[in-house]
Structure formats: C-alpha cells, structure tokens
C-alpha positions as CSV (number, residue, x, y, z in Angstrom):
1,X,37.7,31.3,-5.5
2,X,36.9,33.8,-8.4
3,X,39.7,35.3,-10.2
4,X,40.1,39.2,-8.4
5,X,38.0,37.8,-5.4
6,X,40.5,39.5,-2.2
7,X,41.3,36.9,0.2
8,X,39.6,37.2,3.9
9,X,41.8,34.2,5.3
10,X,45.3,33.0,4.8
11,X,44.0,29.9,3.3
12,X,42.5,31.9,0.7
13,X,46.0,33.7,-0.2
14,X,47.7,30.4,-0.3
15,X,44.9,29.3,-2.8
16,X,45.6,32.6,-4.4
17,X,48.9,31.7,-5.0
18,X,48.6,27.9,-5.9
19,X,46.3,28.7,-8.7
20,X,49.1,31.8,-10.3
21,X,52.6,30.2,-9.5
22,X,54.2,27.1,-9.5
23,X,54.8,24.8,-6.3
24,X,58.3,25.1,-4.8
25,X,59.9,21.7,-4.4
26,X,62.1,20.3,-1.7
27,X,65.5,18.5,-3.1
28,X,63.8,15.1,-3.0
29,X,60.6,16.7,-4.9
30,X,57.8,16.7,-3.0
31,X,55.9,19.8,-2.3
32,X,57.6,22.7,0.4
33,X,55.1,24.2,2.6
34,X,53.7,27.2,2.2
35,X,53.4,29.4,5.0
36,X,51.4,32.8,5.3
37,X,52.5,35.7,7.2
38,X,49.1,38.2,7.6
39,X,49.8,42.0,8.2
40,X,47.3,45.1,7.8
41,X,47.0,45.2,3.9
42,X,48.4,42.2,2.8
43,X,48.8,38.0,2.9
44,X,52.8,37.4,2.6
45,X,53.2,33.5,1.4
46,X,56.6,32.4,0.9
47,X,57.5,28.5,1.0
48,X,59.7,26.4,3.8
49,X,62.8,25.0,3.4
50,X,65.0,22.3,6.1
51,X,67.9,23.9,7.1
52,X,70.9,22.6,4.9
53,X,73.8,21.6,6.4
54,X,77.3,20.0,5.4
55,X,78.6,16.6,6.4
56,X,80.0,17.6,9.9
57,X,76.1,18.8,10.2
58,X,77.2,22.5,10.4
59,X,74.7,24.9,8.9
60,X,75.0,26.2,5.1
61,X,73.4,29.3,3.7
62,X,70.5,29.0,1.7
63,X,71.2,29.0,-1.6
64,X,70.6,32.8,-3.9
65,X,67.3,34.0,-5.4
66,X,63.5,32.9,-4.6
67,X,60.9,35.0,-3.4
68,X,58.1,36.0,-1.3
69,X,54.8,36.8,-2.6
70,X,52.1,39.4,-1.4
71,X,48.5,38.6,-1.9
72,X,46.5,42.4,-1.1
73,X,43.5,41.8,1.0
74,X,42.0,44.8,-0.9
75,X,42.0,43.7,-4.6
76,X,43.2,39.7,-4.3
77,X,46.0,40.8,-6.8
78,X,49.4,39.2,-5.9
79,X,52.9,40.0,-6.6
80,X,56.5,38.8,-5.9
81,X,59.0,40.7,-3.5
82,X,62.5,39.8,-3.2
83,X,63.5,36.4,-0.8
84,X,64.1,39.1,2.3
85,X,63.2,38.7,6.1
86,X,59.7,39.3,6.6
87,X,59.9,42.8,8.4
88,X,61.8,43.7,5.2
89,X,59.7,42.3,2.5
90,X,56.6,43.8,3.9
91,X,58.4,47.1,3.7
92,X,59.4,47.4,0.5
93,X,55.9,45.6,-0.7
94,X,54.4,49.3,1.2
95,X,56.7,51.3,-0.2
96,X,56.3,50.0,-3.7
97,X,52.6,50.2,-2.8
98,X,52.3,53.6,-1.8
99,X,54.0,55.1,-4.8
100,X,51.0,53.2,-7.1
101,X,48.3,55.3,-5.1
C-alpha cells in the first residue's frame, strides 16, 4: 500500500501500522496480535496481551505505558494515543482532531 494511501479495511490499518512501528512482543517473544477497532473517522489498532497473573493464578495489572494507535480513514496518516479503554482513546483522538481543523 502507497505511503498516504487511507485505509478502506482494517487489514489495511494494520498494514499501515506494521510498515511505521515496531511489532509488540509477548514475554516469550513472538509477535502480540494486533487487533483493530473501526469507528466513523478512524482505524484504532492496539496489540493483545494474556492476562498476567501471580502464582496462586490471581489476576495482576498490566504493567504502565503502551499505546493505541489511530490510522484516519481520510488521509491514511496514523498517530499514537495513550494505552486507555477504547471509548476513551477514540475520544481524546476526536478531540485532539477537531482542534487541527
């Protein structure tokens, strides 16, 4: 897919975002998977990580940072939100969108 070509699918965003960042890893090293949440203006792609849990198999908090990225369906151009809930991410991806019109 050409540079600046918008995305029409989610397969497209994810290839978006393969060819501009680098792969998240799981602990053992292979490859997380990459899942794609569409909404009106946007792709968001953000990768999959197992649950952690401790030795008594109760469940751990993720650890801090990572982040979500937003592929617009208008221009292909993609950039990084904060690790929120997807409601949340989508949010402030509009709001920081709507103060660049």
């Amino acid at each position: 897919m050409p540079p600046g070509t918008p995305p029409t699918t989610a397969a497209q965003a994810v290839e978006i975002v393969r060819s501009q960042y680098a792969q998240p890893k799981l602990p053992d090293g292979t490859p997380a998977e990459l899942k794609v949440h569409e909404f009106d203006i946007g792709y968001l792609v953000y990768a999959v990580f197992p649950r952690r849990t401790d030795a008594a198999g109760r469940s751990q908090p993720s650890p801090p940072g990572g982040a979500k990225i937003v592929v617009s369906k208008e221009t292909g151009e993609s950039v990084t939100v904060p690790n929120y809930p997807i409601e949340q991410a989508i949010a402030l991806y509009r709001k920081a969108f709507e103060r660049s019109d």
